[in-house]
C-alpha positions in Angstrom: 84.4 111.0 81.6 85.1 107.4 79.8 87.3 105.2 81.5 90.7 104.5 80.6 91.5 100.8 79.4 94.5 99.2 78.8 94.5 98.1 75.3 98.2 98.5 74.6 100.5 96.2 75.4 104.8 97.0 76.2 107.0 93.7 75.9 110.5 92.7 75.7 112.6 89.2 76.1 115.0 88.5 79.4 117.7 85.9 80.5 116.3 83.6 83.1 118.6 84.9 85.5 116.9 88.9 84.6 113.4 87.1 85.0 114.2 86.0 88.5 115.7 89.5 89.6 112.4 91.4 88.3 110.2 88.1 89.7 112.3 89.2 93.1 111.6 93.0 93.1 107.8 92.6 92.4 107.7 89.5 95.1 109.3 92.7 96.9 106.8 95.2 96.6 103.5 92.5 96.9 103.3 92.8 93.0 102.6 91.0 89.9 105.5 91.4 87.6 103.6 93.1 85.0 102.1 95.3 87.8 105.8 96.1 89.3 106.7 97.0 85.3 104.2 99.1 84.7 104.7 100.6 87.7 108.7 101.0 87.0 107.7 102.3 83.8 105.6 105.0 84.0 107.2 106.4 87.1 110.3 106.7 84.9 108.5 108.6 82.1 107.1 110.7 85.4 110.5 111.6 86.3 110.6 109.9 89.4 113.9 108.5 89.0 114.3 107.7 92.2 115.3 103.9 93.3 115.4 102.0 96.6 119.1 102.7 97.2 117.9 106.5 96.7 115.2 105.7 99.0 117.3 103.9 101.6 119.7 106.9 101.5 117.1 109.4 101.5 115.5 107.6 104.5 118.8 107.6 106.2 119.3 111.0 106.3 115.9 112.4 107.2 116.3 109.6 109.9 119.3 111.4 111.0 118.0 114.6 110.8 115.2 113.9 112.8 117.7 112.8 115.9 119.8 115.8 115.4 116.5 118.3 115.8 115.4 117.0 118.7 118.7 116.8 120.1 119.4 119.9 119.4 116.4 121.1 121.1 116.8 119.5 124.3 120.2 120.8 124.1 118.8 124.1 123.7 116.7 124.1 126.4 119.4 123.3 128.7 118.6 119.5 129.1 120.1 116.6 129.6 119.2 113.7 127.4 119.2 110.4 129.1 120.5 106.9 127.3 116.7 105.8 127.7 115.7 109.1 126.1 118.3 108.8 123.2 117.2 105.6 122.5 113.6 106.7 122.2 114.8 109.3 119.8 116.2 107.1 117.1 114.0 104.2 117.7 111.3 106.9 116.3 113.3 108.3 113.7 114.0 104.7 112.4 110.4 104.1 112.6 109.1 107.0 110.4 112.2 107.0 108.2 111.1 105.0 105.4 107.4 106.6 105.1 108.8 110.2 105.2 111.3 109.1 102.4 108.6 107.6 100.4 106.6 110.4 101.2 109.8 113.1 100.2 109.8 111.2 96.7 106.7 111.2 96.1 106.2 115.1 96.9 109.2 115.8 94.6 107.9 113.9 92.3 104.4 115.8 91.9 106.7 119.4 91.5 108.3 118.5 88.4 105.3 117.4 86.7 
């Protein structure tokens, strides 16, 4: 199989004050802006749709879902759950919250396409 080059090219004029926003979400994600465009773009045509206030939120609520679980379990069990032991909990949860988001997203992503 041949390998794909770019030969195309996608372009469009901004404000200086739109540069500095995009320059700020590539800075953001380690990019080059025409990397973190691309990147934007095609993931839209994709269908993911999803952006980071969907990912914050997303992560948010897996975070607390994690806590609630294992609460629940321990609970369940008929134990107690110590403040040291709570803390542990949601320390982990904020921990893995963003990965399992990103992770969520990606995952949906794949079953529409």
């Amino acid at each position: 199989m041949k390998p794909s080059f770019r030969t195309r090219s996608v372009g469009t004029k901004v404000t200086d004050e739109e540069y500095a926003h995009l320059q700020a979400c590539a800075n953001d994600k380690q990019l080059s802006i025409s990397e973190w465009c691309r990147t934007v773009l095609l993931e839209r045509v994709k269908g993911n749709k999803a952006d980071g206030a969907d990912e914050t939120l997303l992560a948010e609520v897996l975070a607390l879902r994690m806590i609630l679980l294992n609460l629940h379990f321990k609970i369940a069990k008929g134990q107690a759950v110590s403040a040291d032991e709570m803390q542990a909990i949601i320390e982990r949860a904020d921990q893995e919250k963003r990965k399992k988001a990103t992770e969520r997203l990606a995952t949906t992503g794949e079953e529409t396409h």
